[in-house]
Biopython code that builds the backbone (N, CA, C, O; Angstrom):
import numpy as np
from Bio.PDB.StructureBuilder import StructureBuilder

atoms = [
    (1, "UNK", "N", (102.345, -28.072, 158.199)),
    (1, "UNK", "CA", (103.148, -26.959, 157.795)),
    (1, "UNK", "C", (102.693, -26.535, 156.405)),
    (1, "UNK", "O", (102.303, -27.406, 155.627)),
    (2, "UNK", "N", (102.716, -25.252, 156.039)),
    (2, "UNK", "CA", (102.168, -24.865, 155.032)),
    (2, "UNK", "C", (103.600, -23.889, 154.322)),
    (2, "UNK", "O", (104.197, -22.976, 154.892)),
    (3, "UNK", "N", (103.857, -24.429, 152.967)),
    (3, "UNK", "CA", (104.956, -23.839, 152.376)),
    (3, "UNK", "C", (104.238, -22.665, 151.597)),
    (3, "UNK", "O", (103.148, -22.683, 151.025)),
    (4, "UNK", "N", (105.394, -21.371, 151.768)),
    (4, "UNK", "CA", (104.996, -20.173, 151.416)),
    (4, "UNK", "C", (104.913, -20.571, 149.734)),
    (4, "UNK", "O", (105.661, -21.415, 149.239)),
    (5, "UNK", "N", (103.783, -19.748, 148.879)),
    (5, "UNK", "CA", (104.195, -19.969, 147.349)),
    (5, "UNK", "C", (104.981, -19.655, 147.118)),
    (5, "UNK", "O", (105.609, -20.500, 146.481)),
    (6, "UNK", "N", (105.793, -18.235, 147.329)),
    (6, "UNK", "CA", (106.797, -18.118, 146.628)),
    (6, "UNK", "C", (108.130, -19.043, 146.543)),
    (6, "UNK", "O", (109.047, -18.864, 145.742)),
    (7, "UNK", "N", (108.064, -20.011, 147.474)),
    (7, "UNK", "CA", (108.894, -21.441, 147.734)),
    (7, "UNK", "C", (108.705, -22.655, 147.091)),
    (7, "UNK", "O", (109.400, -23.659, 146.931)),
    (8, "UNK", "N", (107.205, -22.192, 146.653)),
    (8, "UNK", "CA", (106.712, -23.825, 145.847)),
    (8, "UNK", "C", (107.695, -24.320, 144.401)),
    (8, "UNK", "O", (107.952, -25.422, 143.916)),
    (9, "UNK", "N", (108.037, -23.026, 144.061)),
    (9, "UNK", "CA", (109.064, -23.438, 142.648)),
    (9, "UNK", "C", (110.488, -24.250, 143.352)),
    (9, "UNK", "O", (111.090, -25.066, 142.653)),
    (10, "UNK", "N", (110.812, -24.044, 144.332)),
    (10, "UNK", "CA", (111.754, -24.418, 144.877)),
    (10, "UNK", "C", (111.983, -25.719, 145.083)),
    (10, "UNK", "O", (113.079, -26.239, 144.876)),
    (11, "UNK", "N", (110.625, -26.539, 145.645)),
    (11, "UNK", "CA", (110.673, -27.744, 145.219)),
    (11, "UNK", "C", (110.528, -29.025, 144.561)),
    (11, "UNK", "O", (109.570, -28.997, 143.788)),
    (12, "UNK", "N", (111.085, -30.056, 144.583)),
    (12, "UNK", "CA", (110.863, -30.951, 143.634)),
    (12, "UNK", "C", (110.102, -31.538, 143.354)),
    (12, "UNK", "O", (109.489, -31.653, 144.416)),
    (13, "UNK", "N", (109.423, -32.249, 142.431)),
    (13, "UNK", "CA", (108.501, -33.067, 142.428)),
    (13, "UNK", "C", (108.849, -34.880, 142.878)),
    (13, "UNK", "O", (108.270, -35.840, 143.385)),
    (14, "UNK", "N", (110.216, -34.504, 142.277)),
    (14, "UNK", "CA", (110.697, -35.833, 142.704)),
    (14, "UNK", "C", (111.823, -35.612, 144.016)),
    (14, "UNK", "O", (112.660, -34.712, 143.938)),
    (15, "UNK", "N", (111.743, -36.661, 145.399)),
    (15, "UNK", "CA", (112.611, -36.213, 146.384)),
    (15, "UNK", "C", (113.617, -36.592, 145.877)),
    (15, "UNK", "O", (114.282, -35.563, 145.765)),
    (16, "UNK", "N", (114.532, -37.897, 145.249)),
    (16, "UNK", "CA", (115.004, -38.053, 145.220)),
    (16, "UNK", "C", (116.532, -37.097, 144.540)),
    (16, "UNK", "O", (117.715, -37.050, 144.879)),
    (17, "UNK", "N", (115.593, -36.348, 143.290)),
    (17, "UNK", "CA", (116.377, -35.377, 142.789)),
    (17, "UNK", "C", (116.380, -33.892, 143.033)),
    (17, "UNK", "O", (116.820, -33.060, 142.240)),
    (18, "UNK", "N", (115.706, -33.580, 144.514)),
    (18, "UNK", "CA", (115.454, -32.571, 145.257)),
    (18, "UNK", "C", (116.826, -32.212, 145.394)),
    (18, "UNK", "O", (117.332, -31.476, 144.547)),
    (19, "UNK", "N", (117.630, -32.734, 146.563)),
    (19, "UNK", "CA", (118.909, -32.321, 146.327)),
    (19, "UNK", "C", (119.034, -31.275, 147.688)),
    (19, "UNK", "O", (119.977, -30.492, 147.794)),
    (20, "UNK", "N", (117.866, -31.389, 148.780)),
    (20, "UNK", "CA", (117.862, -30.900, 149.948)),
    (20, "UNK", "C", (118.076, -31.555, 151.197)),
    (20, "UNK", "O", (117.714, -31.156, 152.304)),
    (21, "UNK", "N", (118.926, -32.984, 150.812)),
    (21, "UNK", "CA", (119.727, -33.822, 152.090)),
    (21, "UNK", "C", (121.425, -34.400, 151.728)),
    (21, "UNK", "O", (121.993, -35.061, 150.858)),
    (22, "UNK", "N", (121.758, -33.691, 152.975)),
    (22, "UNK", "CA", (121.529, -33.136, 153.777)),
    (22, "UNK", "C", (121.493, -31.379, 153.851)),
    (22, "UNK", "O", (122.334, -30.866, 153.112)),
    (23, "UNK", "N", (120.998, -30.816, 154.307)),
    (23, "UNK", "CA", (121.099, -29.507, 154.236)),
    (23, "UNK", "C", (122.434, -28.206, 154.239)),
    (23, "UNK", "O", (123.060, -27.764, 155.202)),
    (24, "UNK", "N", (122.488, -28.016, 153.456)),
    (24, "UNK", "CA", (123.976, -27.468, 152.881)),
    (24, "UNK", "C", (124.100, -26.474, 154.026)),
    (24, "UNK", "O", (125.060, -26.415, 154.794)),
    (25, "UNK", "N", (122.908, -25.621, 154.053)),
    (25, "UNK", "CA", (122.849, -24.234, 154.569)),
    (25, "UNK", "C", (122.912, -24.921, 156.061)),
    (25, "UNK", "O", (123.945, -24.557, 156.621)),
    (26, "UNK", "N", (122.340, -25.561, 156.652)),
    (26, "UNK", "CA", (122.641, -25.874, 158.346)),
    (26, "UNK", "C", (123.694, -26.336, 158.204)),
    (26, "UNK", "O", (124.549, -25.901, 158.976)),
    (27, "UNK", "N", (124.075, -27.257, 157.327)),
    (27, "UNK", "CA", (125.880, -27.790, 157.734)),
    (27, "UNK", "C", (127.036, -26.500, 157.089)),
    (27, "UNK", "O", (128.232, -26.422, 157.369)),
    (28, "UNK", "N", (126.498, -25.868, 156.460)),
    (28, "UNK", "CA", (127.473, -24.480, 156.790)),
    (28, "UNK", "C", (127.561, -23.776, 157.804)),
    (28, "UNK", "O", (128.647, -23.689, 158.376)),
    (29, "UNK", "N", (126.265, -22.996, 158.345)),
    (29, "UNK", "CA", (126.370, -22.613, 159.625)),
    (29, "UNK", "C", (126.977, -23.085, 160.431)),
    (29, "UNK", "O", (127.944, -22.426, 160.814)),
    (30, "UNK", "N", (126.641, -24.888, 161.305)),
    (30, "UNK", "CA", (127.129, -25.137, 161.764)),
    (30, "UNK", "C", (128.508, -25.532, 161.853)),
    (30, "UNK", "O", (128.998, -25.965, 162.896)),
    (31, "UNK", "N", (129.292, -25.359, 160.525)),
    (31, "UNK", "CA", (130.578, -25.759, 160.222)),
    (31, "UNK", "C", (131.197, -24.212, 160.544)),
    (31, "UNK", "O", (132.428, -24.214, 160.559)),
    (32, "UNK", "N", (130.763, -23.293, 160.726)),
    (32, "UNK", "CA", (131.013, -22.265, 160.640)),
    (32, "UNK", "C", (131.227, -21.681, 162.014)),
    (32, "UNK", "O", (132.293, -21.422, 162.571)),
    (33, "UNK", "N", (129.548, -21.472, 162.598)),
    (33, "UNK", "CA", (129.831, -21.582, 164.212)),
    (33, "UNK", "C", (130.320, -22.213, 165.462)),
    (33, "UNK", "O", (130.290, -21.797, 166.620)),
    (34, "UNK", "N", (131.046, -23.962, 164.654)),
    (34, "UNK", "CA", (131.645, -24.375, 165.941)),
    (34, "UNK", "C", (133.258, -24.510, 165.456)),
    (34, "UNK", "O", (134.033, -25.303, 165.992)),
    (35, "UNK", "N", (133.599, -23.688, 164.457)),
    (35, "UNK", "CA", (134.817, -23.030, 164.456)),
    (35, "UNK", "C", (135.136, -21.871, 165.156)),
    (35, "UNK", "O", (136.134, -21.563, 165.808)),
    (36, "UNK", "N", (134.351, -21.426, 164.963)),
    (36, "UNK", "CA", (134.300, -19.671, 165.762)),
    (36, "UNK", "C", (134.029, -19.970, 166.917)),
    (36, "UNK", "O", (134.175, -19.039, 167.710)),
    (37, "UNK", "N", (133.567, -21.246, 167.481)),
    (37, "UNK", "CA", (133.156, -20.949, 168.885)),
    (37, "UNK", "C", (134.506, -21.762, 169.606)),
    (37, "UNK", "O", (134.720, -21.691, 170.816)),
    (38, "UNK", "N", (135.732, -22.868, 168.258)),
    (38, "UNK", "CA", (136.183, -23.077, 169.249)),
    (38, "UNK", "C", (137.489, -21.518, 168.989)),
    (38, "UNK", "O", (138.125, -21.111, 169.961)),
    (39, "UNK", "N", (137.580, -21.178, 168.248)),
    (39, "UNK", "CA", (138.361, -19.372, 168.609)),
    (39, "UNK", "C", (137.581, -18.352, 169.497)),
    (39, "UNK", "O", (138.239, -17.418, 169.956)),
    (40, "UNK", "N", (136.712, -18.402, 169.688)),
    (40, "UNK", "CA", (136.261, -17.642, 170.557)),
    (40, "UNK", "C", (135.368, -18.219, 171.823)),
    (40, "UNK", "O", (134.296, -17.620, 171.910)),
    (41, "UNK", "N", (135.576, -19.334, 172.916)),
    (41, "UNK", "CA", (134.765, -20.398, 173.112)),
    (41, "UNK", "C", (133.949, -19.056, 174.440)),
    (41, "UNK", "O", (133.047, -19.571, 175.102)),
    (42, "UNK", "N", (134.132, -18.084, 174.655)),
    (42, "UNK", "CA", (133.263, -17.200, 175.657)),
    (42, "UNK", "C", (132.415, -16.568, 174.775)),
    (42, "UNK", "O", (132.039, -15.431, 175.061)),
    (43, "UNK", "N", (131.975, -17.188, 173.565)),
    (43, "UNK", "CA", (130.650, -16.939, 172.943)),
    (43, "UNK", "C", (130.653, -17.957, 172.246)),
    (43, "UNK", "O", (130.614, -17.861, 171.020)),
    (44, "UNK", "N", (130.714, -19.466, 173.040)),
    (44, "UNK", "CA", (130.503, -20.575, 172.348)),
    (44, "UNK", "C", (128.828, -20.464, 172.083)),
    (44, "UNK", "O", (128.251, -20.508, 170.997)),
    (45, "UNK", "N", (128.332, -20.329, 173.232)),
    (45, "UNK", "CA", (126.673, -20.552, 172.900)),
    (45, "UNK", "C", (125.983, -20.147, 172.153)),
    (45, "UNK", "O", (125.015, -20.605, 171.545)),
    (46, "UNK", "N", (126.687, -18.851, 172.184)),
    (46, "UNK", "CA", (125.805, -17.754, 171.057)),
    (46, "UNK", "C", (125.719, -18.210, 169.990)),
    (46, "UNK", "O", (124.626, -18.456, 169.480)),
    (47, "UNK", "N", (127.156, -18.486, 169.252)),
    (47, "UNK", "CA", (127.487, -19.372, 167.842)),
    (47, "UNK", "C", (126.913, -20.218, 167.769)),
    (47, "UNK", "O", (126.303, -20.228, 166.700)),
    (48, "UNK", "N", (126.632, -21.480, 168.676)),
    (48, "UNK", "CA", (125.620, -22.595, 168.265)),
    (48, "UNK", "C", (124.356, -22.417, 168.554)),
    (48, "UNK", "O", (123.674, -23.430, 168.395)),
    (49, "UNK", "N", (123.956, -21.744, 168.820)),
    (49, "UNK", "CA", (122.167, -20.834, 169.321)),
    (49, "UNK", "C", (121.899, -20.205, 167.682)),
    (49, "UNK", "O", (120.813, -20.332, 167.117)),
    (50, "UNK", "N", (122.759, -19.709, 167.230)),
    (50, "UNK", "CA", (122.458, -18.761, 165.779)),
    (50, "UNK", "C", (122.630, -20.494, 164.803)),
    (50, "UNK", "O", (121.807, -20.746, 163.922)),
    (51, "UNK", "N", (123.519, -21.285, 165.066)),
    (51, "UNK", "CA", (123.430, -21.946, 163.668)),
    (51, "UNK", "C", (122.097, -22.814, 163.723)),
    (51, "UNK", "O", (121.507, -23.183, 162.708)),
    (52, "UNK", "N", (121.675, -23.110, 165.075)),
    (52, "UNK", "CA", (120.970, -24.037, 165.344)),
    (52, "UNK", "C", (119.435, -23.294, 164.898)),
    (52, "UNK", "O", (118.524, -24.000, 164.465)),
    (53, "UNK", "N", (119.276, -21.794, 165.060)),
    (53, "UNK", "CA", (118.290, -20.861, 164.597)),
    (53, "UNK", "C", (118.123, -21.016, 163.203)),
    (53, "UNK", "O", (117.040, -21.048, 162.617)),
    (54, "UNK", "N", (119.664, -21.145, 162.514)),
    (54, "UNK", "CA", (119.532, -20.719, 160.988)),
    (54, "UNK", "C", (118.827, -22.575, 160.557)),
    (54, "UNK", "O", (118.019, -22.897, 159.687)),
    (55, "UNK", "N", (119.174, -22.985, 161.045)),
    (55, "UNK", "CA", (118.741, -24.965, 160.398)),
    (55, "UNK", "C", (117.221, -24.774, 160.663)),
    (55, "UNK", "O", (116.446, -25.172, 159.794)),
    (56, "UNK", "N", (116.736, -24.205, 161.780)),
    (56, "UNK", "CA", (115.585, -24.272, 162.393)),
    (56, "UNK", "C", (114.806, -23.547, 161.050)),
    (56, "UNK", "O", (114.012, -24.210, 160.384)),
    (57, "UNK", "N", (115.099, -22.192, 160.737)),
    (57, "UNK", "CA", (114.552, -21.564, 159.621)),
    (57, "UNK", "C", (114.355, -21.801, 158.209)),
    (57, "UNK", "O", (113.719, -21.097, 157.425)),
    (58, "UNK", "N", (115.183, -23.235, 157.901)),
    (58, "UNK", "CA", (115.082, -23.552, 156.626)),
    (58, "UNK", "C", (114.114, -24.575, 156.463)),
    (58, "UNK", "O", (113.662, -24.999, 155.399)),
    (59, "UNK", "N", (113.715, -25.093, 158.138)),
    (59, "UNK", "CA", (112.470, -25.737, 158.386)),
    (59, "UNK", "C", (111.162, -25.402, 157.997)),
    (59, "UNK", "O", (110.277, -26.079, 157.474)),
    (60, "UNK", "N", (111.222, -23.963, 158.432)),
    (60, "UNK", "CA", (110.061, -23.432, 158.387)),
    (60, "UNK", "C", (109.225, -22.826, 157.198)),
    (60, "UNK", "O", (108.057, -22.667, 156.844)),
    (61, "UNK", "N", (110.905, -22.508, 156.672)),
    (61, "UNK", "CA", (110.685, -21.805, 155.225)),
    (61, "UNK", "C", (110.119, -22.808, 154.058)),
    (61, "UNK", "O", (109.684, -22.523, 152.943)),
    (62, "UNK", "N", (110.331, -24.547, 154.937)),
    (62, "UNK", "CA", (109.268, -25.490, 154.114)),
    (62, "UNK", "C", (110.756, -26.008, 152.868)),
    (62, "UNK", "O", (110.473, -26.722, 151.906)),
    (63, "UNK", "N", (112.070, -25.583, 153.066)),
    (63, "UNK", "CA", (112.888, -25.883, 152.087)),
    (63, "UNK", "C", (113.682, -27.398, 152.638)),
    (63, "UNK", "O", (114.587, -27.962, 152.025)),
    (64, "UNK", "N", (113.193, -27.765, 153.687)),
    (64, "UNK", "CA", (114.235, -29.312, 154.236)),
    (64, "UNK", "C", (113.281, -29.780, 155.073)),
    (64, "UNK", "O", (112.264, -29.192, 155.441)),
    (65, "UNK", "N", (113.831, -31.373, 155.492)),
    (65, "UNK", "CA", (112.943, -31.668, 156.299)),
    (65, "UNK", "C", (113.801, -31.397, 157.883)),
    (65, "UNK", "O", (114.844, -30.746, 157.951)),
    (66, "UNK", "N", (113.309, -31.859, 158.749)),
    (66, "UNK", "CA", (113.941, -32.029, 159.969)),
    (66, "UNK", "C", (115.053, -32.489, 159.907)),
    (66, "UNK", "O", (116.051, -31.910, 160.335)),
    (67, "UNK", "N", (115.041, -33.944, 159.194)),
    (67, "UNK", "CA", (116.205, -34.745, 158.961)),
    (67, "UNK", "C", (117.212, -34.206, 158.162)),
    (67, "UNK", "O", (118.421, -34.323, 158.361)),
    (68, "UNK", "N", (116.663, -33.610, 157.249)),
    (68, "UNK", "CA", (117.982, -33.060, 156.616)),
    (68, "UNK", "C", (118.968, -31.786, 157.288)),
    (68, "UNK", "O", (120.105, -31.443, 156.962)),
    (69, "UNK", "N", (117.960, -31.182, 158.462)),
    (69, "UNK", "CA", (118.647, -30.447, 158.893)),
    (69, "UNK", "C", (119.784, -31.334, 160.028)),
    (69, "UNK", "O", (120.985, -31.064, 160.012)),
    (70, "UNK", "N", (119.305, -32.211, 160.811)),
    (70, "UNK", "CA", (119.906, -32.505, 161.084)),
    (70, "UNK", "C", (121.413, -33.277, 161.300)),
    (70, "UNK", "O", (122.306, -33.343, 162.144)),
    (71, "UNK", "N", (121.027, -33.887, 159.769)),
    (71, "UNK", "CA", (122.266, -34.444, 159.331)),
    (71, "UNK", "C", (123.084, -33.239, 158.584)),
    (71, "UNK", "O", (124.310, -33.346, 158.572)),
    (72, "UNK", "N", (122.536, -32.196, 158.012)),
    (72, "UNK", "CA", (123.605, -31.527, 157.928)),
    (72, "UNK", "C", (124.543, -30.594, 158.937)),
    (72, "UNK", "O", (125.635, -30.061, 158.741)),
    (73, "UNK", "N", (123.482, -30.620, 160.342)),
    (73, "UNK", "CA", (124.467, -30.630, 161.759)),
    (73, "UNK", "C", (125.529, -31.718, 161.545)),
    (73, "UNK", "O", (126.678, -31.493, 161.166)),
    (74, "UNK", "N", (125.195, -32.497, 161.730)),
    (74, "UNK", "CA", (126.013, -34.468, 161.880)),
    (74, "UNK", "C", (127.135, -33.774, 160.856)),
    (74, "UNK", "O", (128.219, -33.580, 161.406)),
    (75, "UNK", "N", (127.056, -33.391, 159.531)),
    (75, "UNK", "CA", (127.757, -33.360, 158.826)),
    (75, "UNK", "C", (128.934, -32.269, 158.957)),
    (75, "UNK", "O", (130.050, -32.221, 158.439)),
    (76, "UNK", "N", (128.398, -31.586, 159.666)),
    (76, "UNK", "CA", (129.442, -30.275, 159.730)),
    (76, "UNK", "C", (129.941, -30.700, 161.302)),
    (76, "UNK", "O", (131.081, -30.293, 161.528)),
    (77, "UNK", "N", (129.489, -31.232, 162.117)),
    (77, "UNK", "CA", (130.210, -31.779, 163.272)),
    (77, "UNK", "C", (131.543, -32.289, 162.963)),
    (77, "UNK", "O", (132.621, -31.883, 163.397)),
    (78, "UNK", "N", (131.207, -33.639, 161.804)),
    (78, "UNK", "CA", (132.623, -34.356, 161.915)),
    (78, "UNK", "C", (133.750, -33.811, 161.049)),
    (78, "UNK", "O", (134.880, -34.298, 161.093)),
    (79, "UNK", "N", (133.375, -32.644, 160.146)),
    (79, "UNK", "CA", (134.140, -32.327, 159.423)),
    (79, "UNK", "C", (135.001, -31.473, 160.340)),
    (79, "UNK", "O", (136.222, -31.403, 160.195)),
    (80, "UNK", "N", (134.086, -30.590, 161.633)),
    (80, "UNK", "CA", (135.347, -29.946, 162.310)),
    (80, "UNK", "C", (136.035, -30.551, 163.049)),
    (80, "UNK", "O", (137.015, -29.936, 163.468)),
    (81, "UNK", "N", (135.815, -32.126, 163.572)),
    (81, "UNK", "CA", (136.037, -32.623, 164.662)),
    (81, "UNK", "C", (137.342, -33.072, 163.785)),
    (81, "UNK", "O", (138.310, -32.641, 164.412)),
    (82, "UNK", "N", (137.796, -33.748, 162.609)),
    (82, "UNK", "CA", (138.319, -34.154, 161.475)),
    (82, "UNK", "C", (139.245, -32.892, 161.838)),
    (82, "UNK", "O", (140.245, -33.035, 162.541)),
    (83, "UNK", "N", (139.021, -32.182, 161.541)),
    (83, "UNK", "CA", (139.906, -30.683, 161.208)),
    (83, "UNK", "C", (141.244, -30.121, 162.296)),
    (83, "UNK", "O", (142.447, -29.859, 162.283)),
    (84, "UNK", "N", (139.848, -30.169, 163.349)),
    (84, "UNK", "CA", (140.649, -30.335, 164.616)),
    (84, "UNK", "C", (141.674, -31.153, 165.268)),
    (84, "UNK", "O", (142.466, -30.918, 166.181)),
    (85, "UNK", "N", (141.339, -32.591, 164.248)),
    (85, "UNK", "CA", (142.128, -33.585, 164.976)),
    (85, "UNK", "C", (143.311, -33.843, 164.098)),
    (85, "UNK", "O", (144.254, -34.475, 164.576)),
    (86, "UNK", "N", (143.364, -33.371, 162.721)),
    (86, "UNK", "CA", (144.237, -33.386, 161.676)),
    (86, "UNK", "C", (145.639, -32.924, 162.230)),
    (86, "UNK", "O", (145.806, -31.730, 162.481)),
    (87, "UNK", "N", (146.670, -33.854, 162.432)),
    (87, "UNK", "CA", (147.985, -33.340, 162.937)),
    (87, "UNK", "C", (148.901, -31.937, 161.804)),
    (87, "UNK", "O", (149.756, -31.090, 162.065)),
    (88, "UNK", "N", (148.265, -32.260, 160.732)),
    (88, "UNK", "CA", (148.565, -31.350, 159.873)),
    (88, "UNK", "C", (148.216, -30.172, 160.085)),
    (88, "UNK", "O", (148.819, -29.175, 159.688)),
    (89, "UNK", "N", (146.925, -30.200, 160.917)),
    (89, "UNK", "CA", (146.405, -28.347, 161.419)),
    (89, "UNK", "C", (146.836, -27.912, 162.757)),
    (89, "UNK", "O", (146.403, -26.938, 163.372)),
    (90, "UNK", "N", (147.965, -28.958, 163.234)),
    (90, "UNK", "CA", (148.523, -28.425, 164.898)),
    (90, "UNK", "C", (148.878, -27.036, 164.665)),
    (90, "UNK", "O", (148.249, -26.128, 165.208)),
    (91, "UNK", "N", (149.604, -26.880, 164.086)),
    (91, "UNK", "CA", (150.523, -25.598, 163.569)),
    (91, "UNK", "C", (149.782, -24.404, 163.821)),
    (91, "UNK", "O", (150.171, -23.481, 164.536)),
    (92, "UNK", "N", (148.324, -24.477, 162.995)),
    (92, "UNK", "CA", (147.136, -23.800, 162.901)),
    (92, "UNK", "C", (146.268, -23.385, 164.400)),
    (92, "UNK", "O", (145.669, -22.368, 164.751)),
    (93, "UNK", "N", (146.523, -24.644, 165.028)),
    (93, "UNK", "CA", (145.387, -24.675, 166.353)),
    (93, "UNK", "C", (146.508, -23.756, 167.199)),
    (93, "UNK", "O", (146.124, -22.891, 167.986)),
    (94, "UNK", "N", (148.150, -24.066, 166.928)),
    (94, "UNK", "CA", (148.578, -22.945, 167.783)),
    (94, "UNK", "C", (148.481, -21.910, 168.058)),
    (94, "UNK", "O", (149.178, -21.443, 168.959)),
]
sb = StructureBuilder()
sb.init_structure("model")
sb.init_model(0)
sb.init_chain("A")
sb.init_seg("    ")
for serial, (resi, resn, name, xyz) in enumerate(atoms, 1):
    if name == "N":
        sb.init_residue(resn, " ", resi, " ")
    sb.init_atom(name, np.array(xyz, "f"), 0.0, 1.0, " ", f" {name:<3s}", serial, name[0])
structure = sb.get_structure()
């Protein structure tokens, strides 16, 4: 994979203080689209087809690795699953 220059400032020299795991931007999307997909679940796919596009693109753009995209899926999974299951948000899910 070849990172665009205008991206090269972007990253670190050191990974550790990179600060690109897990990936903010895929675990937003995906925190985003499997809310909306469970309010709207007759365009569940669509919603997780676009977040799963947007993680895919931060791949390419050379700004995360695989892994980080993926755990920032993992990460936005349990936060809705958490959300969902919170008796405090029944009220809400009504």
């Amino acid at each position: 994979m070849v990172v665009l220059p205008t991206l090269e400032p972007a990253k670190s020299a050191n990974p550790a203080e990179d600060g690109g795991f897990p990936s903010g931007h895929a675990a937003e999307a995906w925190r985003d689209a499997l809310a909306m997909a469970y309010l709207v679940p007759q365009r569940f796919q669509e919603m997780l087809t676009r977040a799963s596009e947007m993680g895919e693109s931060r791949i390419l753009a050379g700004m995360h690795s695989p892994l980080g995209v993926m755990d920032g899926r993992l990460l936005a999974t349990a936060t809705v699953v958490y959300n969902l299951n919170t008796p405090k948000n029944a009220a809400l899910k009504a």
